[in-house]
C-alpha positions as CSV (number, residue, x, y, z in Angstrom):
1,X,-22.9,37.1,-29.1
2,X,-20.1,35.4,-30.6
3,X,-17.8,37.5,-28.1
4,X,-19.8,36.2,-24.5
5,X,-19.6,32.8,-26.2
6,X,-15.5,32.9,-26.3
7,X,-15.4,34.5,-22.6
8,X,-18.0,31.8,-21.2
9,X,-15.6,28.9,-23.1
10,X,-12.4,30.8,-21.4
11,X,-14.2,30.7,-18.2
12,X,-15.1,27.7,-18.3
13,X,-11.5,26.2,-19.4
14,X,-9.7,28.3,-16.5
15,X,-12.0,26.8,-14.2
16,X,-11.7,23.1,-15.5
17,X,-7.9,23.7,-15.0
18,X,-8.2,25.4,-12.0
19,X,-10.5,22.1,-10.4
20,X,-7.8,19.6,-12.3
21,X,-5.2,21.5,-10.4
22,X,-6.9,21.5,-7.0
23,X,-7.4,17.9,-7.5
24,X,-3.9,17.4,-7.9
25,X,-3.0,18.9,-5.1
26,X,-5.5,17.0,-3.0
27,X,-3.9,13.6,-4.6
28,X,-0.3,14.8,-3.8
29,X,-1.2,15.0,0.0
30,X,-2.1,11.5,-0.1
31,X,-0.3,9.9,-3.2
32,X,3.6,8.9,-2.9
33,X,5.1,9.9,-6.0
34,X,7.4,6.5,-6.7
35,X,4.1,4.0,-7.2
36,X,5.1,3.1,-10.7
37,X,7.6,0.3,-11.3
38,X,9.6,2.6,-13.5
39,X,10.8,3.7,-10.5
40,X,12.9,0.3,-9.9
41,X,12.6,-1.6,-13.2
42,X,13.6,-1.0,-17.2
43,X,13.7,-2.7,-19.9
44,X,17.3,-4.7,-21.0
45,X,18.7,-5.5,-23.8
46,X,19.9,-8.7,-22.6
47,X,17.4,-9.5,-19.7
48,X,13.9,-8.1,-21.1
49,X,13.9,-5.9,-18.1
50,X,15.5,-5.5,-14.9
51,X,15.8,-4.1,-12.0
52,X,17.6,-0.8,-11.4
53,X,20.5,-0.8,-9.1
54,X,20.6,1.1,-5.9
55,X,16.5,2.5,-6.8
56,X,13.9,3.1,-4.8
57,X,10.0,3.4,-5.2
58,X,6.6,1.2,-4.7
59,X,4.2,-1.1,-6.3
60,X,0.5,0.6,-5.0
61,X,-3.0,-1.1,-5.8
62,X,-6.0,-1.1,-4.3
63,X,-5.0,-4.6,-2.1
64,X,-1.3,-3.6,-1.4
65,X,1.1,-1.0,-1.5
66,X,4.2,-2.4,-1.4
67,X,8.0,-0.5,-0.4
68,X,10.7,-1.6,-3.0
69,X,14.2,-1.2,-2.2
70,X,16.9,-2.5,-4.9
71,X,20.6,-3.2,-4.1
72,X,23.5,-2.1,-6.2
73,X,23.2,-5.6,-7.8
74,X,20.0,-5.0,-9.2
75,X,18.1,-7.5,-6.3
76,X,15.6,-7.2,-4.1
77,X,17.7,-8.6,-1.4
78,X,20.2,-6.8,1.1
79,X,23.5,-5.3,0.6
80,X,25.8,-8.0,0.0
81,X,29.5,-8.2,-1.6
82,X,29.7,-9.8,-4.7
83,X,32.2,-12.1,-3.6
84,X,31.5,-14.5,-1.3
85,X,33.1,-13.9,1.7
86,X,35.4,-17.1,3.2
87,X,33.6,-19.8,5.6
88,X,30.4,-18.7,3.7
89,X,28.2,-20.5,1.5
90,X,25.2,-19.4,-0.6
91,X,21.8,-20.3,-1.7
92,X,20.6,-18.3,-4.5
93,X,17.1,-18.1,-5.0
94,X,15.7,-17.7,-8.9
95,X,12.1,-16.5,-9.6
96,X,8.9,-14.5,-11.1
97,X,7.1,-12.1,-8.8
98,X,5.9,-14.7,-6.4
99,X,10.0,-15.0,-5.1
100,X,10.2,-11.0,-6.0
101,X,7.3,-11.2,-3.2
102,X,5.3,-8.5,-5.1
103,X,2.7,-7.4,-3.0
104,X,4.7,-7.2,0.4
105,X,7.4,-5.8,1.8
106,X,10.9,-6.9,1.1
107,X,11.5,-8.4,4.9
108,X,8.0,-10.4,4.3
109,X,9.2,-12.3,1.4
110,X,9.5,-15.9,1.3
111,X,13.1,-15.2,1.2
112,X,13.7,-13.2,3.5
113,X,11.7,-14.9,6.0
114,X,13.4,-18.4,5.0
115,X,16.3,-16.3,6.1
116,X,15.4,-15.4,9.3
117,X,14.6,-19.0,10.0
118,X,17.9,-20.4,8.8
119,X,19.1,-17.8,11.3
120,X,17.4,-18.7,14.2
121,X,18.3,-22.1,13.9
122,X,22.2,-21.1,13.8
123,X,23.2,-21.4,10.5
124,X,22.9,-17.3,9.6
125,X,26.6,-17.0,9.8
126,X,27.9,-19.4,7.5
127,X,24.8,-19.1,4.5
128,X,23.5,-16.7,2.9
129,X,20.1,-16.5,1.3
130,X,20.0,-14.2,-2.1
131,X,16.6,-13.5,-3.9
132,X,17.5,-13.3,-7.3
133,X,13.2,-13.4,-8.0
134,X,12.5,-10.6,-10.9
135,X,8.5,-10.1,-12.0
136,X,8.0,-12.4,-14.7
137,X,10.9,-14.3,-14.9
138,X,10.8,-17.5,-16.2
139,X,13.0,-20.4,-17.0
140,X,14.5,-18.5,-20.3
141,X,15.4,-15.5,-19.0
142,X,16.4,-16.8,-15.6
143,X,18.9,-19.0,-17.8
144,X,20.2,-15.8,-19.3
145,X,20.2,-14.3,-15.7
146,X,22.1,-17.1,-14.4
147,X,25.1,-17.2,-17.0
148,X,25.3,-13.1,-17.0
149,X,25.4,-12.6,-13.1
150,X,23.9,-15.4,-11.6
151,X,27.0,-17.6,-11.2
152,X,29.1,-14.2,-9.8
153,X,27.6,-15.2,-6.7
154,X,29.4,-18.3,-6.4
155,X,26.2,-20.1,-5.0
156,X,26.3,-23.6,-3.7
157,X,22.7,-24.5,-4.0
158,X,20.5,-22.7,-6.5
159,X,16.8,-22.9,-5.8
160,X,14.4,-22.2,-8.9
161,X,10.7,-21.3,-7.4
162,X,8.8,-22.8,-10.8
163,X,5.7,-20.9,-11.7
164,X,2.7,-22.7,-13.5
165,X,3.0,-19.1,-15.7
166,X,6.1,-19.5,-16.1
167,X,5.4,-22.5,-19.5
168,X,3.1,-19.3,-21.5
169,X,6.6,-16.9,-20.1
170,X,8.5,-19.0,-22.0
171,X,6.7,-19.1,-25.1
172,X,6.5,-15.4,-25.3
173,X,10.0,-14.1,-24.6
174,X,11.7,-17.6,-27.4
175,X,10.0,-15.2,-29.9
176,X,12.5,-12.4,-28.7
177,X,15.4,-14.5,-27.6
178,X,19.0,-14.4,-29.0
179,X,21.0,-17.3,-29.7
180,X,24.3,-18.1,-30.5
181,X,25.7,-20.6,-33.1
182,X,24.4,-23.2,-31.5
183,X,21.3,-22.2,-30.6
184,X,21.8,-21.2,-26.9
185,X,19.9,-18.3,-25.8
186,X,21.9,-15.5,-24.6
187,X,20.0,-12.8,-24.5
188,X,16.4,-11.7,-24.5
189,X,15.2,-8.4,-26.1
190,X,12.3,-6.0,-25.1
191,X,9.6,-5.8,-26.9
192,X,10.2,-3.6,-30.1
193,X,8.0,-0.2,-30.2
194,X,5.0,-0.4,-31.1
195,X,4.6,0.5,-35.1
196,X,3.2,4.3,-35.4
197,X,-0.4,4.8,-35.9
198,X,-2.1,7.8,-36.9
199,X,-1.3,11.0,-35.5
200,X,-4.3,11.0,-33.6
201,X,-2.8,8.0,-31.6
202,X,0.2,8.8,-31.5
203,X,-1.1,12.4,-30.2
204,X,-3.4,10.6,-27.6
205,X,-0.1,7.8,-26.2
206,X,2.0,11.1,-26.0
207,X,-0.5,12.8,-23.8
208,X,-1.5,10.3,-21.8
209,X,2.7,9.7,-20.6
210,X,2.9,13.1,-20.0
211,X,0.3,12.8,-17.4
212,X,1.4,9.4,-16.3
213,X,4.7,10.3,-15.4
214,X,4.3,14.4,-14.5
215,X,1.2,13.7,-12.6
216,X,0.0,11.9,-9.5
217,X,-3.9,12.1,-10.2
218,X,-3.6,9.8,-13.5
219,X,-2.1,6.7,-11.7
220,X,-4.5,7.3,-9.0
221,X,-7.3,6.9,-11.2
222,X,-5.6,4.4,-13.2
223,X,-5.6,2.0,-10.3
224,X,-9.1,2.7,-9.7
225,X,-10.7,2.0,-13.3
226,X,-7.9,-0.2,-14.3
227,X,-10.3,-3.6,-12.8
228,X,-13.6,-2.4,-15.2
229,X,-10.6,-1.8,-18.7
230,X,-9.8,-5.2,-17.7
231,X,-12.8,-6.9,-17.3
232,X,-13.5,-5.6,-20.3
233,X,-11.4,-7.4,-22.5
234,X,-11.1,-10.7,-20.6
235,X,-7.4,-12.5,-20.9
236,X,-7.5,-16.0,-23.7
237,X,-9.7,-19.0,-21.9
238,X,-9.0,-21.8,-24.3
239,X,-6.9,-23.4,-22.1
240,X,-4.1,-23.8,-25.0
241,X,-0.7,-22.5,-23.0
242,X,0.7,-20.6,-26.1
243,X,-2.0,-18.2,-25.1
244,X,-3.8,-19.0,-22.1
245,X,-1.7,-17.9,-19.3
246,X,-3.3,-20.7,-16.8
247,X,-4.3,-23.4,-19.7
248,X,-2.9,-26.1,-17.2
249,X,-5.9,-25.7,-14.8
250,X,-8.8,-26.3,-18.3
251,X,-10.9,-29.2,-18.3
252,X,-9.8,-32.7,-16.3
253,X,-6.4,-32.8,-14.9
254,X,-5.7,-36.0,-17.4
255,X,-6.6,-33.7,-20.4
256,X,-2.9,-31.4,-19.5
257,X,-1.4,-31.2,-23.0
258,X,2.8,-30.8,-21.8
259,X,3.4,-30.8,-25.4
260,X,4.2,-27.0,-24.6
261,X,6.1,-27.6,-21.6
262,X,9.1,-28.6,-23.5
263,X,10.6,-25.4,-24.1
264,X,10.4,-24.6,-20.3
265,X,11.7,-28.5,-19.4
266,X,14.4,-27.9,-22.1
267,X,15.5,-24.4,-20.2
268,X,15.7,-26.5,-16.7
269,X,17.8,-28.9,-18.0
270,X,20.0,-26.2,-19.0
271,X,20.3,-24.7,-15.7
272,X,20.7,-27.8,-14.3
273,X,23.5,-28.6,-16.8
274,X,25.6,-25.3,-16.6
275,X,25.4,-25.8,-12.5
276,X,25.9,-29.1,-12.6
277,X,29.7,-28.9,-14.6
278,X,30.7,-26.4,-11.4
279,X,30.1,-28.6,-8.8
280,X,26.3,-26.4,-7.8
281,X,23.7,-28.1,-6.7
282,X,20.1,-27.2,-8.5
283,X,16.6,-27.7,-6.5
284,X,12.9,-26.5,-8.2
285,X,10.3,-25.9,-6.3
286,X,6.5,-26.0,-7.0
287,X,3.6,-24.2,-5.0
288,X,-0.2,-23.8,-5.6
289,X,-2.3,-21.4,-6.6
290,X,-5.0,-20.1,-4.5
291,X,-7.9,-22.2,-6.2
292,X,-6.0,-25.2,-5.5
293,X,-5.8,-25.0,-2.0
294,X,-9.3,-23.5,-0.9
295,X,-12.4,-22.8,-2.7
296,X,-12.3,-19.4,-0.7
297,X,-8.8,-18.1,-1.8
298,X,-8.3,-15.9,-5.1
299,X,-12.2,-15.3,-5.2
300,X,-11.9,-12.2,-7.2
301,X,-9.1,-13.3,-9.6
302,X,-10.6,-16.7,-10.3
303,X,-13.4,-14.9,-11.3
304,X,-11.6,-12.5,-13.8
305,X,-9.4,-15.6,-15.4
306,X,-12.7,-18.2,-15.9
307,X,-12.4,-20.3,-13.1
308,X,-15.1,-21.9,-11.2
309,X,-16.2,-20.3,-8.1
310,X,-16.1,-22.4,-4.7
311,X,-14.2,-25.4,-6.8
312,X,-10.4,-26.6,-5.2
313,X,-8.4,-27.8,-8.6
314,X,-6.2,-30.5,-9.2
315,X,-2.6,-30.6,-8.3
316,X,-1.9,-32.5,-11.5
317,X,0.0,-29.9,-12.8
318,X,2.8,-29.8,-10.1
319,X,2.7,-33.5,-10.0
320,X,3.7,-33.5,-13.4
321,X,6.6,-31.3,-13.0
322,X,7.5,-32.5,-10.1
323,X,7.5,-36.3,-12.2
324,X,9.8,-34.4,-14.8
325,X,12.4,-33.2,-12.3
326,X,12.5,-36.4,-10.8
327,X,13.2,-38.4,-13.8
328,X,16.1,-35.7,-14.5
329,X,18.1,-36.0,-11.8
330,X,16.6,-32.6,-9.8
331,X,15.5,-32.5,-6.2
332,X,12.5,-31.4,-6.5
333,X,10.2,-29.7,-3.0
334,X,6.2,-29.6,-4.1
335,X,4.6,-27.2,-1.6
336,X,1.5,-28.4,-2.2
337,X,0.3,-30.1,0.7
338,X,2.0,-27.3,3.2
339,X,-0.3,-25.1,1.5
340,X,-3.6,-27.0,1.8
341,X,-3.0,-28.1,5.5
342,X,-2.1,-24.4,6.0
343,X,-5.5,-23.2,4.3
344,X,-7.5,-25.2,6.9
345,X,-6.7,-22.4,9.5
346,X,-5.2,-19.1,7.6
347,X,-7.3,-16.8,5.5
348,X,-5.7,-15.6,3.4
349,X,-2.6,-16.6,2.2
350,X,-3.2,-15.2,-1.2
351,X,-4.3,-11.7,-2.4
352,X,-7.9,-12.1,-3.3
353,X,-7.5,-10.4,-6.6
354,X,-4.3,-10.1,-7.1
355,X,-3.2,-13.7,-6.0
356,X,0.4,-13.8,-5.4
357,X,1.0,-14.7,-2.1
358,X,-0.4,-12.9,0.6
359,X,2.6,-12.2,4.1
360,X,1.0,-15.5,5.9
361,X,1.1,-17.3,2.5
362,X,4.9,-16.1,2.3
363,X,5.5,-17.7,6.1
364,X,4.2,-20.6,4.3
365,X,6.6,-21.0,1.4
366,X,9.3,-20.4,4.1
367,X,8.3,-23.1,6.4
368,X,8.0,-25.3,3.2
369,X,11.6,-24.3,2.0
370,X,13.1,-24.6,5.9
371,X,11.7,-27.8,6.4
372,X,13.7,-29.1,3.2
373,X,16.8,-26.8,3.6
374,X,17.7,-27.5,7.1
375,X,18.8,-30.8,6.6
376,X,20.7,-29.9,3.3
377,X,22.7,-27.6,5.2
378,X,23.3,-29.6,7.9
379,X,25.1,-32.5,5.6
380,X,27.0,-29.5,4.0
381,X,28.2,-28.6,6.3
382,X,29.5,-32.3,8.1
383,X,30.5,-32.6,4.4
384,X,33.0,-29.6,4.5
385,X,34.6,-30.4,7.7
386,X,35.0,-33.8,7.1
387,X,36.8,-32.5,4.5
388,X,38.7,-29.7,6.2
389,X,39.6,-32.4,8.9
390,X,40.3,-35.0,6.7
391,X,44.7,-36.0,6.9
């Protein structure tokens, strides 16, 4: 008995395997093997994390599956030298994931396509356009960024696209940052390994990145239950920003608390500081969210994160900033009302669950950023050769 019991267990384990394997197979047909951001990001000692030189690989979900392609500067952008080539200028764009442009394709960026448009109007000669955007980026580490490569560039205007994440960013990574004697950041560390649990975790985290990174048929379920883990074990709602990633949109747009915005404010004026004293000029932008513009856009997401079905929210958050940067001396561009008027005949400019910007809502952010641009490089330019022509 005991001896059919062990060749009915064997049996059945060779043909579990033998199904596991043919599943595999099946997934391999149909699954690209570089849909991890592993592929094109890593963790830095001085940055957090980074994008790879010179890699190659894709973000997938079940909304987008999206090419990446890294230079040998460690930017989504094109191929560029590092020095800026004479009769040039530059505009280098700083950024989370919505200036990364996760979600599309690198030519379908806000970016890019600010680029083509700065072409087209006859200035693609004599500026370049450089997105320096990394996935959760914020003011901090884009600080860091700045001082550590940012400035090789030799840009003329810096543009910082300010996420309303980007105050809880902030928070988070001060707790790993490095500063020097007097208490400037210069360098943000990963996150330090997790302590070791028992051996039966430890057993179960080791066999679960065996199959993540040896295996196609994990990340393809993985994207598949990944919505039901999360919903779950919902994100903080309190609307307090040390914890609640969107605390700015809680209760009445007079009840914002920016007590926790200084750290972010403090980072700007830093930037703004360290360009200032080399003769670079420093722009932030703002832009909406999807429930700010439509009641339709970011259905899904809005669901996940608490917020109100149906219901557009206040713009009192950008306003704010947009007060701050004022009051400091930074040209500020508020994208807001682009966004809405856009909203009234494009569906959908953001990714429904995702909600970063969606390729239309991109062409959007361009238009924003062209229509304040143009005339910035225009007076540049009269600038320069007034100079150049000048006795």
């Amino acid at each position: 008995m005991a001896s059919e019991t062990r060749k009915l267990l064997a049996l059945g384990a060779v043909g579990l395997l033998l199904a596991l394997l043919s599943v595999e197979l099946v997934v391999r047909l149909i699954e690209p093997r570089e849909v991890l951001r592993e592929f094109f990001e890593r963790p830095d000692p001085v940055l957090h994390h980074k994008f790879i030189p010179n890699a190659k690989g894709r973000q997938k979900t079940l909304e987008f599956d999206a090419p990446y392609v890294i230079n040998s500067h460690g930017l989504r952008n094109d191929e560029l030298p590092l020095t800026k080539p004479a009769g040039v200028k530059r505009l280098l764009m700083l950024g989370d994931s919505f200036t990364e442009g996760l979600g599309v394709r690198g030519d379908e960026t806000f970016t890019s396509r600010l680029r083509d448009k700065v072409a087209q109007a006859g200035f693609g000669d004599r500026w370049q356009i450089i997105n320096g955007g990394v996935a959760s980026y914020s003011p901090l580490l884009e600080y860091v960024y700045l001082k550590n490569h940012g400035l090789a560039f030799q840009p003329d205007l810096v543009i910082l696209n300010l996420d309303l994440s980007d105050f809880y960013d902030d928070i988070q990574y001060a707790k790993l940052a490095v500063t020097d004697a007097q208490g400037d950041p210069v360098a943000v560390r990963p996150e330090p390994p997790a302590a070791p649990g028992s051996w039966i975790a430890a057993g179960a985290v080791a066999v679960k990145d065996l199959l993540k990174y040896n295996t196609r048929t994990y990340n393809f379920l993985r994207r598949r239950v990944i919505g039901f883990i999360e919903a779950s074990r919902p994100p903080d709602r309190s609307g307090d920003i040390r914890v609640d990633k969107y605390g700015m949109f809680r209760g009445t747009p007079e009840s914002i608390d920016v007590g926790a915005w200084q750290g972010t404010y403090a980072h700007l004026l830093k930037i703004r500081d360290t360009l200032q004293a080399r003769g670079i000029d420093f722009w932030v932008t703002v832009y909406p969210y999807g429930h700010q513009v439509s009641p339709r856009e970011w259905d899904a997401g809005r669901r996940f994160w608490g917020f109100e079905a149906n219901r557009v929210y206040s713009g009192r958050p950008q306003e704010l900033i947009q007060g701050f940067c004022e009051e400091h001396g930074m040209t500020v561009v508020n994208m807001m009302a682009e966004f809405q008027a856009a909203a009234r005949t494009t569906y959908p400019l953001y990714f429904d669950g995702d909600g970063h910007f969606s390729p239309a809502g991109h062409e959007v952010a361009a238009d924003s950023l062209f229509k304040a641009v143009l005339p910035y490089m225009k007076h540049a330019e009269s600038a320069s050769n007034a100079t150049a022509s000048a006795p």
